[in-house]
MIMIKOL-685300 format. One line per field, with one value per atom (N, C-alpha, C, O, CB): residue number from 1; residue in one letter; chain; atom name; x, y, z. Coordinates in nm, 4 decimals. Glycine has a CB too. Layout:
<koltors>
nr	(NUM;...)
rest	(A;...)
kette	(A;...)
atom	(CA;...)
X	(X;...)
Y	(Y;...)
Z	(Z;...)
</koltors>
This chain:
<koltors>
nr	(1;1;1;1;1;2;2;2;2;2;3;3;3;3;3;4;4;4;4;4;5;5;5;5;5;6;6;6;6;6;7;7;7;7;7;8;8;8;8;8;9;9;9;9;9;10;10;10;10;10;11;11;11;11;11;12;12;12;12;12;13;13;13;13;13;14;14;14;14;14;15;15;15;15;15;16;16;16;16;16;17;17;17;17;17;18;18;18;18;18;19;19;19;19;19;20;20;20;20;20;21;21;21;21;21;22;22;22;22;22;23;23;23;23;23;24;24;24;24;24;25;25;25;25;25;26;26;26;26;26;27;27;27;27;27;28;28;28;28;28;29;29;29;29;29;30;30;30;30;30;31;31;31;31;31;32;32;32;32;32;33;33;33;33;33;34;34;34;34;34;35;35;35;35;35;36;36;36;36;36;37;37;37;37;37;38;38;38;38;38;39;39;39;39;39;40;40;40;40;40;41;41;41;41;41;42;42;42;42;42;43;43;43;43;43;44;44;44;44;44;45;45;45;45;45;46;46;46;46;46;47;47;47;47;47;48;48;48;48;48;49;49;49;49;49;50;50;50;50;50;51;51;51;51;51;52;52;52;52;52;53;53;53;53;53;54;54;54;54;54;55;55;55;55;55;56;56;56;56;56;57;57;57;57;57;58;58;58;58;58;59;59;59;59;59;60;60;60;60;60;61;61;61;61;61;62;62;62;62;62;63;63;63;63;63;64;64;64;64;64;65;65;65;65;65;66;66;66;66;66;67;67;67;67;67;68;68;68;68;68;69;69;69;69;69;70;70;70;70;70;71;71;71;71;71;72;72;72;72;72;73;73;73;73;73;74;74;74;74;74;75;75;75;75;75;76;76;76;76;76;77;77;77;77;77;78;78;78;78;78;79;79;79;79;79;80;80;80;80;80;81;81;81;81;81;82;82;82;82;82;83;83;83;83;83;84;84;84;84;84;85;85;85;85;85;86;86;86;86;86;87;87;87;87;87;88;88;88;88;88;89;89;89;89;89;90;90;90;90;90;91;91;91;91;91;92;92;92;92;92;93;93;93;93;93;94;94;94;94;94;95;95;95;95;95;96;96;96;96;96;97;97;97;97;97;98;98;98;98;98;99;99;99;99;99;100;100;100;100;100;101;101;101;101;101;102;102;102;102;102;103;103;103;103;103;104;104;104;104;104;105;105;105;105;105;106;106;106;106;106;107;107;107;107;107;108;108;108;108;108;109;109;109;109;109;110;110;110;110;110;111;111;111;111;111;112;112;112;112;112;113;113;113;113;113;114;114;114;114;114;115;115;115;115;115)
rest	(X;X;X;X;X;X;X;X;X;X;X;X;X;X;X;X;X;X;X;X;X;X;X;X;X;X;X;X;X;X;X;X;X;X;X;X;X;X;X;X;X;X;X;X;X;X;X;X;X;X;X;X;X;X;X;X;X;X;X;X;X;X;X;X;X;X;X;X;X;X;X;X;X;X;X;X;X;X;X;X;X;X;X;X;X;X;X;X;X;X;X;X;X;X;X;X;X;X;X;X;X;X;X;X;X;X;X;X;X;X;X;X;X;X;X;X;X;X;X;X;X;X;X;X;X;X;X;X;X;X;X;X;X;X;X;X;X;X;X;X;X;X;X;X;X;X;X;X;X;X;X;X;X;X;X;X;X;X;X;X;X;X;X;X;X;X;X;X;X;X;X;X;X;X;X;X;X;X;X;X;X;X;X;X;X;X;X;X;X;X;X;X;X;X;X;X;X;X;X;X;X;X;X;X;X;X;X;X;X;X;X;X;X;X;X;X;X;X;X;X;X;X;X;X;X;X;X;X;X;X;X;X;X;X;X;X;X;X;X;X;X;X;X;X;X;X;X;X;X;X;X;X;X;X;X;X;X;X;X;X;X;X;X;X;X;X;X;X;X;X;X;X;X;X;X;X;X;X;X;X;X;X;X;X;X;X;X;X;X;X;X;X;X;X;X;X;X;X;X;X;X;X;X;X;X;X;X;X;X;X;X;X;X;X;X;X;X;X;X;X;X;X;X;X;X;X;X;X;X;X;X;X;X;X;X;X;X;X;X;X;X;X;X;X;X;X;X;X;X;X;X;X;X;X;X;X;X;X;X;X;X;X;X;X;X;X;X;X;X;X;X;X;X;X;X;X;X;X;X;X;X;X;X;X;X;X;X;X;X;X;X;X;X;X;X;X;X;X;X;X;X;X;X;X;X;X;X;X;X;X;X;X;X;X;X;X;X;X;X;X;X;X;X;X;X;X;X;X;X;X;X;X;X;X;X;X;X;X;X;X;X;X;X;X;X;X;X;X;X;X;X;X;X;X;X;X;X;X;X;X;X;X;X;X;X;X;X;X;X;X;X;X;X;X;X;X;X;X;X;X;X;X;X;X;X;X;X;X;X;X;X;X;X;X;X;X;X;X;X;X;X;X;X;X;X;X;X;X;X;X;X;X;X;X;X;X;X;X;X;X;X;X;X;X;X;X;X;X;X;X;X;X;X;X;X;X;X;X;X;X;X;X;X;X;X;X;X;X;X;X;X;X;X;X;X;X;X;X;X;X;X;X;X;X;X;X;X;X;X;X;X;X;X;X;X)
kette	(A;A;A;A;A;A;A;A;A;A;A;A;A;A;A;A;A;A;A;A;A;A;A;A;A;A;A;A;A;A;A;A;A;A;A;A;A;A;A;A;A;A;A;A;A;A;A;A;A;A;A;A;A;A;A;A;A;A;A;A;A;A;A;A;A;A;A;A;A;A;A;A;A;A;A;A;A;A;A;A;A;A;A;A;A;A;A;A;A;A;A;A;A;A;A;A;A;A;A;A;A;A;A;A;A;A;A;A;A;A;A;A;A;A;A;A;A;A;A;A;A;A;A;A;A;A;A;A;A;A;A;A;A;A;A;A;A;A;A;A;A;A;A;A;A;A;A;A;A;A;A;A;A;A;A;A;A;A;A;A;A;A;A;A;A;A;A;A;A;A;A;A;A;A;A;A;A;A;A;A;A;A;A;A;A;A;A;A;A;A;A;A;A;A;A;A;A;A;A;A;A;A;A;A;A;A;A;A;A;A;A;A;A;A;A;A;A;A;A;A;A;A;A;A;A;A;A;A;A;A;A;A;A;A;A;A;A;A;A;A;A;A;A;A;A;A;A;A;A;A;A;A;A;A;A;A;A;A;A;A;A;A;A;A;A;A;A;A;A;A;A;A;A;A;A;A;A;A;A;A;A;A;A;A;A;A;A;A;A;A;A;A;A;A;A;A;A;A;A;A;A;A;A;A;A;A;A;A;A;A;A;A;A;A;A;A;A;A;A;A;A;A;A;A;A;A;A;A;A;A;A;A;A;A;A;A;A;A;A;A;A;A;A;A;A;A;A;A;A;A;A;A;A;A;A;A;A;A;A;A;A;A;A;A;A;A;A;A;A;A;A;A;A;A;A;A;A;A;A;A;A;A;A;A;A;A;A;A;A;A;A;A;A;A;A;A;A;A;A;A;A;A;A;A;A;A;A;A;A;A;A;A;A;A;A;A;A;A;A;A;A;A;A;A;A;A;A;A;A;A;A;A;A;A;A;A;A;A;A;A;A;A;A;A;A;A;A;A;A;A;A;A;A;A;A;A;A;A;A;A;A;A;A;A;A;A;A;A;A;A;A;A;A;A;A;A;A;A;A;A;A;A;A;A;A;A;A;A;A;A;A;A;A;A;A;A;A;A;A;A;A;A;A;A;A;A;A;A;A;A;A;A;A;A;A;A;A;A;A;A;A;A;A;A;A;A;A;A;A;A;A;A;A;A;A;A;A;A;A;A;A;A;A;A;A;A;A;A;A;A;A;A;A;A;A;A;A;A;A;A;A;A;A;A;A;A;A;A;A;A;A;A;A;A;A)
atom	(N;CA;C;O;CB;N;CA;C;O;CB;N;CA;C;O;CB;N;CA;C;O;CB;N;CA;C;O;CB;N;CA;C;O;CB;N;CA;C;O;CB;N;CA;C;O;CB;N;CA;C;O;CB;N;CA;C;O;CB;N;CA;C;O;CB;N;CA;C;O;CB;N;CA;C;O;CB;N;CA;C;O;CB;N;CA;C;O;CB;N;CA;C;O;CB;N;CA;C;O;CB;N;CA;C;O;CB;N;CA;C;O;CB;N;CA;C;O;CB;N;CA;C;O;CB;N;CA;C;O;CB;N;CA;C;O;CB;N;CA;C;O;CB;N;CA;C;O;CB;N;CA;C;O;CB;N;CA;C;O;CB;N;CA;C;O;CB;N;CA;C;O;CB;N;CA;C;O;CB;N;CA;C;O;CB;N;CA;C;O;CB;N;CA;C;O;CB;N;CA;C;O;CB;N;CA;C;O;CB;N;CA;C;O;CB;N;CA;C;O;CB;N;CA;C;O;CB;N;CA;C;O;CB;N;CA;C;O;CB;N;CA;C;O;CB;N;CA;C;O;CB;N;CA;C;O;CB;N;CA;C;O;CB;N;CA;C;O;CB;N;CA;C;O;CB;N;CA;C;O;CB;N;CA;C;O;CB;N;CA;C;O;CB;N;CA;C;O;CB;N;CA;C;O;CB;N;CA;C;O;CB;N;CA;C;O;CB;N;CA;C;O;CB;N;CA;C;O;CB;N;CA;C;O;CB;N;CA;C;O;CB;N;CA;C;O;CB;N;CA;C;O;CB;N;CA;C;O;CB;N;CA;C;O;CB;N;CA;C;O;CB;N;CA;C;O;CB;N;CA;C;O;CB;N;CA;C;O;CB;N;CA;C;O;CB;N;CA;C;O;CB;N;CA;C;O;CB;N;CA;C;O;CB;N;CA;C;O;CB;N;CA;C;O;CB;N;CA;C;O;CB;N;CA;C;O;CB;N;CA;C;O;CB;N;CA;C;O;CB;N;CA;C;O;CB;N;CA;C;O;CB;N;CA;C;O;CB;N;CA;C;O;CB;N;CA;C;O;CB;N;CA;C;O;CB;N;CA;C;O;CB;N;CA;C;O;CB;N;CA;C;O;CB;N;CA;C;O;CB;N;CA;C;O;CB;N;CA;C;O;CB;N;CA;C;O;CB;N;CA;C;O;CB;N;CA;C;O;CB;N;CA;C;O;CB;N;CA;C;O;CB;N;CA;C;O;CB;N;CA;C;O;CB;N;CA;C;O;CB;N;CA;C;O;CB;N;CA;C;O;CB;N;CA;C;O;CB;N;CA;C;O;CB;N;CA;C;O;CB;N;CA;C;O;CB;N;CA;C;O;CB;N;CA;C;O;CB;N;CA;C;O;CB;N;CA;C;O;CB;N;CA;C;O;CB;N;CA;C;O;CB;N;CA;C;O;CB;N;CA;C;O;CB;N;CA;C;O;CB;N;CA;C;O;CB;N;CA;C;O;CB;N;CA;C;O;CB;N;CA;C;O;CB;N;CA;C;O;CB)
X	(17.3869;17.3076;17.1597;17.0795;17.3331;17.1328;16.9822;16.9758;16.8796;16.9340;17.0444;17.0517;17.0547;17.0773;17.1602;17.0410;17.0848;16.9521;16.9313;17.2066;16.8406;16.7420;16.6588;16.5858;16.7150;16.6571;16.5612;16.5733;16.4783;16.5901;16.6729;16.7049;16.6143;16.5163;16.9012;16.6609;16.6071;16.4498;16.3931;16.6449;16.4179;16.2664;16.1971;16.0760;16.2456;16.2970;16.2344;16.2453;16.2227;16.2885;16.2881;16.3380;16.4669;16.4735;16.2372;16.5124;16.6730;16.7825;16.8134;16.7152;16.8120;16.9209;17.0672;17.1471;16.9314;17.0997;17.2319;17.2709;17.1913;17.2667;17.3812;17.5433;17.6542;17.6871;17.5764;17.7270;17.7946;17.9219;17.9037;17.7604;18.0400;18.1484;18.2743;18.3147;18.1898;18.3288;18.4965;18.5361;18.5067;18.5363;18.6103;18.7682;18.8457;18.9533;18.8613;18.8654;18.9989;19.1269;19.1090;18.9653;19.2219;19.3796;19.4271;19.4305;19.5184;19.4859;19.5418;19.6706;19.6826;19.5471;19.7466;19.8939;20.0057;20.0830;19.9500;19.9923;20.0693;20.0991;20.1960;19.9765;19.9438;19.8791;19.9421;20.0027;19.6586;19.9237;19.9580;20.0832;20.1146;19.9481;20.1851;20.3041;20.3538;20.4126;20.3791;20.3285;20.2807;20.3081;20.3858;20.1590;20.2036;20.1807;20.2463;20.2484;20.0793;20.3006;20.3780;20.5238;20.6047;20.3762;20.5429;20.6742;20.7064;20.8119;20.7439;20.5430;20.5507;20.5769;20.6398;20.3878;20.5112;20.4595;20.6495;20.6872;20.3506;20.7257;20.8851;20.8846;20.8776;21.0340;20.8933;20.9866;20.9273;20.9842;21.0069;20.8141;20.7401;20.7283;20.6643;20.5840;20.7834;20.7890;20.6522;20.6129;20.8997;20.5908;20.4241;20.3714;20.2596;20.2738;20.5283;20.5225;20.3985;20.3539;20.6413;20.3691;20.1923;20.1402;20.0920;20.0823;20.1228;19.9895;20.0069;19.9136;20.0370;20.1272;20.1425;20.1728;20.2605;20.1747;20.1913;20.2284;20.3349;20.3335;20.1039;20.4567;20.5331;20.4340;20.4431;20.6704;20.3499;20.2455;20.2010;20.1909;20.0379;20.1781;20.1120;20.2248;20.1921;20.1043;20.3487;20.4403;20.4478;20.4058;20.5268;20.4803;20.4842;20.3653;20.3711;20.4515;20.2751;20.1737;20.1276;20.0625;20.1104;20.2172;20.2396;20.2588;20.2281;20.3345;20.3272;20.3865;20.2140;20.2159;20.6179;20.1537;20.0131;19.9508;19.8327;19.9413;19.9731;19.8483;19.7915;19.6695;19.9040;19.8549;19.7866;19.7062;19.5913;19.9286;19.7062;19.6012;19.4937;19.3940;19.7070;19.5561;19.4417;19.3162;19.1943;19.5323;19.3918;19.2898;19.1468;19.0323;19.3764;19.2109;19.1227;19.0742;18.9574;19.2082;19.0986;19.0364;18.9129;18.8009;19.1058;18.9474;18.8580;18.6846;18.5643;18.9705;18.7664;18.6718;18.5717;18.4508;18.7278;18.6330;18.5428;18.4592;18.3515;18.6083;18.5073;18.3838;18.3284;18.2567;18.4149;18.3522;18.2508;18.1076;17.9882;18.3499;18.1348;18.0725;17.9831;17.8682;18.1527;18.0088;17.9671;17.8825;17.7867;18.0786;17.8821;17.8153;17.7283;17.6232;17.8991;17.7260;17.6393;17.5233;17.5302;17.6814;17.3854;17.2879;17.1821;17.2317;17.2539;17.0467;17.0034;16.9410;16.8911;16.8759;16.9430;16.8859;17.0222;17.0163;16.7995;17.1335;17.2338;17.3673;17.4355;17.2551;17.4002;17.4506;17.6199;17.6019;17.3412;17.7453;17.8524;17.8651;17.8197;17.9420;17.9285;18.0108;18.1400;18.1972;17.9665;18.1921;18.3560;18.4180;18.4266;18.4466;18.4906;18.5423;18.6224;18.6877;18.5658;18.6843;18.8399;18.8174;18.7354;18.9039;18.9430;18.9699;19.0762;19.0661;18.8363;19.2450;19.3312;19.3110;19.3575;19.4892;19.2313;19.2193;19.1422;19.0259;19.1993;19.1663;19.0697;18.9620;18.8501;19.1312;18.9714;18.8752;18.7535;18.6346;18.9682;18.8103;18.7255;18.6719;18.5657;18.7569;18.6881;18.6287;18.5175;18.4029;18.7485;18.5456;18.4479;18.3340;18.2255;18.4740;18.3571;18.2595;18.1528;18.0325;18.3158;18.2503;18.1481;18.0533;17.9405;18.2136;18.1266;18.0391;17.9179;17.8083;18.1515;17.9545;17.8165;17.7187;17.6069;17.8094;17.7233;17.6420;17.5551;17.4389;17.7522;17.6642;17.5591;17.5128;17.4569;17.5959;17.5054;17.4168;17.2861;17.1731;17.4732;17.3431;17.2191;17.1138;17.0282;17.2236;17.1871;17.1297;16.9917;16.8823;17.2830;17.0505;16.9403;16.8799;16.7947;16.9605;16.9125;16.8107;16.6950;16.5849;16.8662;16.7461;16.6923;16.5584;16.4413;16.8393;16.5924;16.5003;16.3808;16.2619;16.6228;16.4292;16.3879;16.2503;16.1421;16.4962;16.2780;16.2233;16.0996;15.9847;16.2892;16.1790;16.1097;16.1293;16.0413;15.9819;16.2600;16.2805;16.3516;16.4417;16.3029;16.3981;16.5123;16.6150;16.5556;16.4486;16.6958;16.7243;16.7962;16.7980;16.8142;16.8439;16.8491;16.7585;16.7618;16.8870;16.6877;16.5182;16.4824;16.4394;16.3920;16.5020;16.4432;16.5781;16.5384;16.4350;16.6705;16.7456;16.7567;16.8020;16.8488;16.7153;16.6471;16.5195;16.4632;16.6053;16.4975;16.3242;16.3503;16.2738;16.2006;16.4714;16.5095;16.5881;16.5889;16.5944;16.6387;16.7333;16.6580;16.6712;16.8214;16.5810;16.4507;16.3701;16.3299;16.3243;16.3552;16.2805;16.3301;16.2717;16.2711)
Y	(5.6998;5.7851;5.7718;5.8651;5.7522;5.6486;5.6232;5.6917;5.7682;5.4618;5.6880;5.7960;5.9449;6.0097;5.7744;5.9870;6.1192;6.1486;6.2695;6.1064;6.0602;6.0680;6.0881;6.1873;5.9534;5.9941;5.9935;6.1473;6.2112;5.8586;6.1743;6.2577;6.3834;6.4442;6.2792;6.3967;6.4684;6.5080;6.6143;6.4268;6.4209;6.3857;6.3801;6.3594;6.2424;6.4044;6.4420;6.6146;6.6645;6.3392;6.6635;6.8235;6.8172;6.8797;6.9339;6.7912;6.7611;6.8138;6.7400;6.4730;6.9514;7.0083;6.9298;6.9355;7.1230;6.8412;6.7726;6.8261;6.8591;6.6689;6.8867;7.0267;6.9201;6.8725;7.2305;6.8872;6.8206;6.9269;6.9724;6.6671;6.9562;7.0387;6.9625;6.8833;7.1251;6.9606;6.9173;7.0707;7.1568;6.7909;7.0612;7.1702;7.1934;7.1895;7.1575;7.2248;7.1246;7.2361;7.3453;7.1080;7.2284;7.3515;7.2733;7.1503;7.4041;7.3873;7.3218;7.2693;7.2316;7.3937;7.2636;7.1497;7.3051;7.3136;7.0282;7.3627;7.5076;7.4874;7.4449;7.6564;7.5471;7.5832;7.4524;7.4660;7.5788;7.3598;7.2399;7.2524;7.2400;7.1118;7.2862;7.2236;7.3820;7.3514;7.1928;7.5070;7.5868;7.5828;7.6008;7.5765;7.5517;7.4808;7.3798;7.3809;7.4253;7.2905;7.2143;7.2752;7.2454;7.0750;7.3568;7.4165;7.5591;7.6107;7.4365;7.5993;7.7212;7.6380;7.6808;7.8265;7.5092;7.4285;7.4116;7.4213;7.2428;7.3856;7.3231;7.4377;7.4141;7.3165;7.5866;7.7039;7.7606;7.8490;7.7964;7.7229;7.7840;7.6767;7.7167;7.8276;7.5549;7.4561;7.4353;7.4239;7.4520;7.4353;7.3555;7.1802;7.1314;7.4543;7.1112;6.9959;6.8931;6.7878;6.9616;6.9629;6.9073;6.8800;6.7668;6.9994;6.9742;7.0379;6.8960;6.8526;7.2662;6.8582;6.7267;6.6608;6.6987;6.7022;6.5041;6.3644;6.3684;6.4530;6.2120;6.2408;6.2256;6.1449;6.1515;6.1534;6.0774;5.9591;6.1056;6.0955;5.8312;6.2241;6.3675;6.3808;6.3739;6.5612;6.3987;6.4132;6.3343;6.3624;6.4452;6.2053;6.1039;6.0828;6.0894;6.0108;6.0563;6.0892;6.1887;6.1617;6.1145;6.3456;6.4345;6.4132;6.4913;6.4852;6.2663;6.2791;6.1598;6.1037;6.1810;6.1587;6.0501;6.1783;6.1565;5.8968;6.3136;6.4279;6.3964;6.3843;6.6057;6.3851;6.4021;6.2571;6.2846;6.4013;6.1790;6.0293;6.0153;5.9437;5.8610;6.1200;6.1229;6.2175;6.2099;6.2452;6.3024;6.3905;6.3126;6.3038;6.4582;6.2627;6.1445;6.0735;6.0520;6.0362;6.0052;5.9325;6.0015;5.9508;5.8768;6.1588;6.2554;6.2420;6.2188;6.4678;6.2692;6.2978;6.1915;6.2104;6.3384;6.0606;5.9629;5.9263;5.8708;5.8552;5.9582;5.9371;6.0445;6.0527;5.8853;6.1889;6.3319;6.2611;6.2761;6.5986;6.2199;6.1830;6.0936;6.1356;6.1369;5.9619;5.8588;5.8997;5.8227;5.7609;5.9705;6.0044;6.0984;6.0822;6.0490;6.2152;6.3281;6.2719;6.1765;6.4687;6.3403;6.2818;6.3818;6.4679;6.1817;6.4112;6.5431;6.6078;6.7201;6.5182;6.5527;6.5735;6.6115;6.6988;6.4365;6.5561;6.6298;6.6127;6.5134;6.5514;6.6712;6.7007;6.7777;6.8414;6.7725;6.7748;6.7706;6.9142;6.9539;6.6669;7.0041;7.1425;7.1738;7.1878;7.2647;7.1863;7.2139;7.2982;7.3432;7.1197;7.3317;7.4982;7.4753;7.3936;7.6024;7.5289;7.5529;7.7040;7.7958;7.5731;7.6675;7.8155;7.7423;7.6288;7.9170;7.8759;7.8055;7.8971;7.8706;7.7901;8.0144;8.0593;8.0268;8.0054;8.1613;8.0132;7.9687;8.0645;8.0241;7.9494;8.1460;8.2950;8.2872;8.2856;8.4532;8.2826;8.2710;8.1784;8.1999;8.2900;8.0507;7.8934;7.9320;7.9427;7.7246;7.9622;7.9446;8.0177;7.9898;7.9489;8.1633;8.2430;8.1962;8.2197;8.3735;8.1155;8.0512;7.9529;7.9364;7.9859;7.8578;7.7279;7.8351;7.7876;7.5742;7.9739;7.9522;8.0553;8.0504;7.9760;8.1384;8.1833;8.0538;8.0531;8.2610;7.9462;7.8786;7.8092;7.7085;7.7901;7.8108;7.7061;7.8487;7.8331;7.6197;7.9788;8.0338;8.1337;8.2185;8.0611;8.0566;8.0717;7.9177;7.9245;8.0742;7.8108;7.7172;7.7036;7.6162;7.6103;7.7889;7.8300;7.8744;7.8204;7.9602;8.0088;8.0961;7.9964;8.0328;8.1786;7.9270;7.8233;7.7508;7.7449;7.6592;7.7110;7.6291;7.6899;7.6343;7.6245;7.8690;7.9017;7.9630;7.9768;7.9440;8.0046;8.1037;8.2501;8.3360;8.0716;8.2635;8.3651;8.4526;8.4257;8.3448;8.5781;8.6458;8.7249;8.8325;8.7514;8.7452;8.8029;8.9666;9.0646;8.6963;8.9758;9.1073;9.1664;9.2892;9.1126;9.1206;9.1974;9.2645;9.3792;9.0814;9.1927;9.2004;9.3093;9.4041;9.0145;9.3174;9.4293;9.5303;9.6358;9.4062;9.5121;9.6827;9.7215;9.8307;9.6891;9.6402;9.6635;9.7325;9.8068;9.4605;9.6823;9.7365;9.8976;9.9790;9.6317;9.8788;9.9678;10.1053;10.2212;9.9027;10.0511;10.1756;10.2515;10.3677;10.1047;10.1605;10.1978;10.3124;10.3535;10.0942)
Z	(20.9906;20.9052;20.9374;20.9337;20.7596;20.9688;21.0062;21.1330;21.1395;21.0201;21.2295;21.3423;21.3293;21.4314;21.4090;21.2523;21.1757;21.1258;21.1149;21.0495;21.0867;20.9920;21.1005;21.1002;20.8873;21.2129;21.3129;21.3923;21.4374;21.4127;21.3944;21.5077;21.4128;21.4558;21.5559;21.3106;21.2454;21.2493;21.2745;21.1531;21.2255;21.1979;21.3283;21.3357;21.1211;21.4638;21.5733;21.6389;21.7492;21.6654;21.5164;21.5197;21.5832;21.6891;21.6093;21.5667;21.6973;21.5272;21.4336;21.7949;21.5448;21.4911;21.4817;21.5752;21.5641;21.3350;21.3334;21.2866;21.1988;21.3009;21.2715;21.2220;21.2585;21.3672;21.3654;21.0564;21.0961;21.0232;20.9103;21.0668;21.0962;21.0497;20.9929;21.0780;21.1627;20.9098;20.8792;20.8526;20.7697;20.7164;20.9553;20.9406;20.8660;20.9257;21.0005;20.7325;20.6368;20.6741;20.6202;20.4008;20.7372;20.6949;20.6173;20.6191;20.8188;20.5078;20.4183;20.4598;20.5764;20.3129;20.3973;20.4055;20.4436;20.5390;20.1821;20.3858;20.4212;20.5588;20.6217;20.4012;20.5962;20.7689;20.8546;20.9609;20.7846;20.8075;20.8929;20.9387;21.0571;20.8266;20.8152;20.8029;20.9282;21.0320;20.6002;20.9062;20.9758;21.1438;21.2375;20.9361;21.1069;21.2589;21.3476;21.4706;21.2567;21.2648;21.3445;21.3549;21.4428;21.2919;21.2617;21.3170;21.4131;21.4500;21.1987;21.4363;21.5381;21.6841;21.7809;21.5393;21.6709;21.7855;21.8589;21.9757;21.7166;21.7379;21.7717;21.8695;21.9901;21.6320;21.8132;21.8216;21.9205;21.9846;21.7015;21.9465;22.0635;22.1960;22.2932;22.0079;22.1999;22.2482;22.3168;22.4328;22.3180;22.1792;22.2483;22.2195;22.2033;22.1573;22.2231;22.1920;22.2462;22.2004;22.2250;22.3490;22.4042;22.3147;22.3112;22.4727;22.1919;22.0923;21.9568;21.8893;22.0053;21.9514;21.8761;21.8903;21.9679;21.8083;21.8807;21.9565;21.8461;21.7567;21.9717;21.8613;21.7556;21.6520;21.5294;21.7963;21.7161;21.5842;21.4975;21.3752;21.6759;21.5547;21.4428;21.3237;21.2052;21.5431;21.3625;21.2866;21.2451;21.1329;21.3086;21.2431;21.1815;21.0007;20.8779;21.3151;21.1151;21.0134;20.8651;20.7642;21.0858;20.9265;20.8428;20.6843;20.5942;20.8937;20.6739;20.5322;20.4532;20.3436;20.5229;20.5036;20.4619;20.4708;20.4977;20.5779;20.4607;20.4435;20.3041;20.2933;20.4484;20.2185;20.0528;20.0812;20.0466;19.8776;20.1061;20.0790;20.1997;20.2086;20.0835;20.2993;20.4559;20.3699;20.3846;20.6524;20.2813;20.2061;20.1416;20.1858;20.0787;20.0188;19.9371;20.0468;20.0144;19.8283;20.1981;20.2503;20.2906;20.2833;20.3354;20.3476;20.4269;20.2923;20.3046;20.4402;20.1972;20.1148;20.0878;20.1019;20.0074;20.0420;20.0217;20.1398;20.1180;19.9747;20.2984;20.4078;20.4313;20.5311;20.5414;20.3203;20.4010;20.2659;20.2920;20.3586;20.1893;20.0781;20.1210;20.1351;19.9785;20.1497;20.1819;20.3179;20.3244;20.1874;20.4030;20.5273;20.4937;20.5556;20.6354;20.4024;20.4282;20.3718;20.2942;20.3687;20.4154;20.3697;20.3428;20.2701;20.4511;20.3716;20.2884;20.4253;20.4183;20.1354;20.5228;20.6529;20.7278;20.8145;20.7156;20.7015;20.7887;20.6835;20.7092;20.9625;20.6025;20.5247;20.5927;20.6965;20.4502;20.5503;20.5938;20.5609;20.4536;20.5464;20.6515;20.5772;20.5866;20.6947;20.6190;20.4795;20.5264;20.4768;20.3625;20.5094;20.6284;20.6111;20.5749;20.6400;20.7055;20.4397;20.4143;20.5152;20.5151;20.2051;20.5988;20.6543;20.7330;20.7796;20.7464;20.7457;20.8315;20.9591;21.0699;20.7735;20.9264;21.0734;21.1772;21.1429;21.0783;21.3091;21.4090;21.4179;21.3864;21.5427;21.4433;21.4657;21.3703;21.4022;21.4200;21.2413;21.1463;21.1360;21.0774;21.0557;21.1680;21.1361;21.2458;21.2023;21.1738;21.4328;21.4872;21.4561;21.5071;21.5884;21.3297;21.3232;21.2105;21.1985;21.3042;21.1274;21.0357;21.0883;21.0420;20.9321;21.2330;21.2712;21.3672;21.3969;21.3876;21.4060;21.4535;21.3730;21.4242;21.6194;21.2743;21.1589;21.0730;21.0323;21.0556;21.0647;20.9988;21.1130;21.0695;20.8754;21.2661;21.3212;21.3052;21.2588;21.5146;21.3572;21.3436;21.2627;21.2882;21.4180;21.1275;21.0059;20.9810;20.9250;20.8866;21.0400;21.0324;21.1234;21.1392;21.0029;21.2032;21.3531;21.3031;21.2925;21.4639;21.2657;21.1902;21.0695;21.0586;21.1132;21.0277;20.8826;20.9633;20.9318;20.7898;21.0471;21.1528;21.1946;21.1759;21.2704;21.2818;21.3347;21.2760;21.3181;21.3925;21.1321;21.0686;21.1094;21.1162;21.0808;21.1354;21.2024;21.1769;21.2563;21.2859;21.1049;21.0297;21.1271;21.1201;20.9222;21.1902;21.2837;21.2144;21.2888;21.3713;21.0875;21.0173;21.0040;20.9961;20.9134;20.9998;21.0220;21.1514;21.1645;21.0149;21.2271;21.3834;21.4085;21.4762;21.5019;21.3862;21.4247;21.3572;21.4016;21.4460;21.2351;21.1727;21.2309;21.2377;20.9943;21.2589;21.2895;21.4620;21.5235;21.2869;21.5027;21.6302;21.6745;21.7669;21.6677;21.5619;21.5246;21.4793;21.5186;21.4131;21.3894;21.3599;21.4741;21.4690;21.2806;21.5786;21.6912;21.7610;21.8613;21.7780)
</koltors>
């Protein structure tokens, strides 16, 4: 976290993301993985593990808590789609681009658009 503060305080942009799929999506997923034989995509320790989802939860939470701080602060997507998760991780990188810069980019494309 003290690494986080510095970096900060040297302008150096920290974006920290948690992913959350819910238990649905997971469970989901590991059974497209059988039927589609993408057994690559999970180890047996994944499956295994599967049934510790509800307490991996409470664990996730007490270290997104314990880590975020006001300089780099945690965001987490509930989202089970991929498409959509990557569109949120990069709106908000360049939404605090955007804070950073002082810079509006809806603006600059009406303002473009008008032209």
């Amino acid at each position: 976290l003290n690494t986080e503060r510095i970096l900060s305080k040297d302008k150096i942009l920290v974006h920290k993301f948690f992913i959350h799929l819910s238990k649905k999506e997971q469970k989901k997923r590991f059974k497209e993985s059988k039927v589609e034989k993408r057994d690559w995509e999970f180890s047996p320790y994944d499956k295994d593990q599967w049934k510790h989802y509800d307490r991996y939860q409470r664990i996730f939470e007490t270290l997104l808590l314990a880590s975020t701080t006001s300089d780099s602060p945690w965001q987490i997507l509930y989202n089970d789609k991929k498409e959509d998760v990557k569109l949120l991780i990069f709106e908000s990188i360049i939404q605090k681009l955007e804070t950073i810069l002082g810079f509006d980019s809806k603006e600059h494309l009406s303002k473009m658009n008008s032209e």
